[in-house]
N, C-alpha and C positions, 0 to 999 in steps of 0.2 A: 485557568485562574483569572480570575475577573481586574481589568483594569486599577481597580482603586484597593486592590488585596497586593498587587504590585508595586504603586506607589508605597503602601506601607513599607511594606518588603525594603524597599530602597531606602527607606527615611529610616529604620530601622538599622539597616547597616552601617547607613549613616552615622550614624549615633553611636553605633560599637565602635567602630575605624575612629570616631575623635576620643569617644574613651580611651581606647587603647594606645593611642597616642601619648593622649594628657599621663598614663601609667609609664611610657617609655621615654617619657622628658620631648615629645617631638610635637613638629608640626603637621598640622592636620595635612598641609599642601605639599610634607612631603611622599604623601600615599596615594596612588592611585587605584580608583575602584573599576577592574576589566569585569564587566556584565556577561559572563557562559553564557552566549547565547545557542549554542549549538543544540540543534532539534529542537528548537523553539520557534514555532511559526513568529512571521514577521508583525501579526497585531497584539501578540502580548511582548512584543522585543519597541511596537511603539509605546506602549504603558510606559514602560521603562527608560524611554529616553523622553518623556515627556515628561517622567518625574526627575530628571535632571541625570542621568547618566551620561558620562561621553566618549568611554572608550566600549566597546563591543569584542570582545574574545568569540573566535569561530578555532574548530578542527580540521576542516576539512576547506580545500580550496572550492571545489565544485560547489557546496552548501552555500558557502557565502554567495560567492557570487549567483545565484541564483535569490538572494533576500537584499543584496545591494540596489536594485534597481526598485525593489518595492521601499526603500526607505533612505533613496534619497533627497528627500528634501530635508532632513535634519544632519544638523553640522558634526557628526559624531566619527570619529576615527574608530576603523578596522585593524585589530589584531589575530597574529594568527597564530593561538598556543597548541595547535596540535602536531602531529609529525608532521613532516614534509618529503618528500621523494623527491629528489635530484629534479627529475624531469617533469616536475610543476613548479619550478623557482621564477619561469620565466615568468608564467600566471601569478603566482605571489606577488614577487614584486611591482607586480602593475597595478593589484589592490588591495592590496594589505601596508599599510604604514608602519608597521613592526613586524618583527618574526621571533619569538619565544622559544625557539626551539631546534635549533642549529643544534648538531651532535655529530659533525665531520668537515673534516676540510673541502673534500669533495663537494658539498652543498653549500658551503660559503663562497668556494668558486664560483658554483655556476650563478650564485645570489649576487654576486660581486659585477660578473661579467652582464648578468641582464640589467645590473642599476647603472651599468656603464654605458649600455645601448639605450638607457631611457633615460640618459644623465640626471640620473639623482645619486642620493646615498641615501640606504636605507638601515635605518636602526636594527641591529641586531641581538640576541643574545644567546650565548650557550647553554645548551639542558644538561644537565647535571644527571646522572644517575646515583642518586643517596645511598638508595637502600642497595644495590646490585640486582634488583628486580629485572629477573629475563625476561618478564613480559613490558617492561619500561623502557623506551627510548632513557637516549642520554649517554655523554660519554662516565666513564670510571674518573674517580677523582685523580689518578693516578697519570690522567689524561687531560686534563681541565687545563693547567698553566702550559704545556705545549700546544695546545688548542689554538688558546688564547694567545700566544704569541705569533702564532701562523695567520690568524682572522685578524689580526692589528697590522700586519703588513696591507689588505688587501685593500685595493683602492675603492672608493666607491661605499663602503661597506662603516657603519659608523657601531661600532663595536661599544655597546650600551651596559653589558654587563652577566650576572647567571642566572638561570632557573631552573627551578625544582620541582618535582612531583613527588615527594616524601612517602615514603609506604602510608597505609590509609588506618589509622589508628583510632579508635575510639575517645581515648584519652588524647585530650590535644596536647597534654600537657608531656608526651609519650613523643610528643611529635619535635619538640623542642631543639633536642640536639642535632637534627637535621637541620633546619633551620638557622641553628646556631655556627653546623659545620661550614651552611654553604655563606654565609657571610664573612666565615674567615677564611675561604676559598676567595672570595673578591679582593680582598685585602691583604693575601700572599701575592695575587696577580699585580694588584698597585703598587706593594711595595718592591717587586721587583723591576717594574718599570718596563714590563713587557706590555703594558697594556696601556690607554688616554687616559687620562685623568679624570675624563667624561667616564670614564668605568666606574662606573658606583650605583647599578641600581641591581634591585633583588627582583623576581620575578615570583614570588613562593608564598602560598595560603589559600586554602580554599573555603568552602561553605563552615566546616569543622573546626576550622583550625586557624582561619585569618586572624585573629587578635593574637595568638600567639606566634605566628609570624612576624605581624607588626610589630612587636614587642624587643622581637630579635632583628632586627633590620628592614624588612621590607620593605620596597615601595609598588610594588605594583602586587595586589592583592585581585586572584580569579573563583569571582563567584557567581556560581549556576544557582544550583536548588535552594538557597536558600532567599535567593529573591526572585527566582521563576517558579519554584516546586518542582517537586518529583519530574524529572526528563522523561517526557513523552517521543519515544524514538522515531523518527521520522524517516 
């Protein structure tokens, strides 16, 4: 996809995410837009930050950091919304500035104890499993507020909030009450007081389905194909 069919891409989105806002009474600055970049070579992921993108969603640790070095010179923060294995947290948290996708206590440990060796804290949140999809990471919601109380003890670790991967619905409008679930899963967590106050953000919407996300709470909205196109697997 050509540089300036990218830009549009992006101004387009643009455009949805303040719509959908201006429909759900909010501010446009409370939504962030995470660019899928995964399997996306790094000259059409420059298009993209050249047409003013600035956070970057990757899957996989090894991907990124192999496109980290060809781009940086541009100011743009690394997230990392796909699984994680215990035994790359260390790698994580030394280039990824978020993590999406926490789904055990076991890997908030080890996330806790490498941001303790590289004295930072790094922004966390818990994946959600909605649908009970066996092929989906994510804890059961029946697991989500003991989660959440065990990852606000740990040092180090700045417990940001949920995320979702919603079964994949044509209808976005199908998609809704996921959406709707996991934002009154944030706001059982706050009002029991198990969780920072800093807990308030959603991580849930994609190519399909981001305006109805936003609509139901979201602030961090992850879109691929709709402003890279169709994923060329790499």
């Amino acid at each position: 996809m050509a540089a300036d069919q990218i830009a549009h891409n992006v101004a387009e989105i643009e455009s949805r995410i303040t719509t959908a806002c201006q429909r759900a009474g909010r501010s446009r600055d409370e939504v962030t837009l995470v660019a899928v970049s995964k399997t996306v070579e790094p000259e059409r992921i420059r298009a993209a930050l050249a047409a003013g993108v600035k956070v970057l969603g990757e899957n996989r640790v090894q991907e990124a950091l192999t496109k980290m070095p060809e781009l940086a010179e541009y100011d743009v923060q690394w997230h990392l919304i796909g699984h994680l294995q215990s035994n790359k947290a260390r790698k994580a948290v030394e280039c990824f500035a978020a993590i999406h996708t926490v789904d055990s206590f076991k890997l908030a440990e080890r996330l806790a104890a490498s941001s303790d060796e590289l004295n930072q804290r790094l922004p966390i949140f818990i994946e959600v499993n909605l649908g009970d999809e066996a092929s989906k990471a994510g804890v059961t919601e029946a697991d989500v507020l003991p989660l959440c109380e065990q990852v606000a003890r740990l040092p180090h670790l700045a417990l940001k909030g949920l995320m979702a991967v919603p079964p994949f619905l044509d209808n976005p409008e199908e998609v809704r009450p996921y959406f709707r679930r996991l934002r009154q899963l944030r706001d059982e967590a706050l009002k029991t007081g198990i969780v920072p106050a800093s807990f308030t953000q959603l991580s849930m919407g994609m190519s399909n389905d981001f305006e109805v996300a936003i609509e139901e709470g979201a602030t961090f909205v992850r879109v691929g194909t709709a402003l890279f196109g169709t994923r060329q697997y790499i």
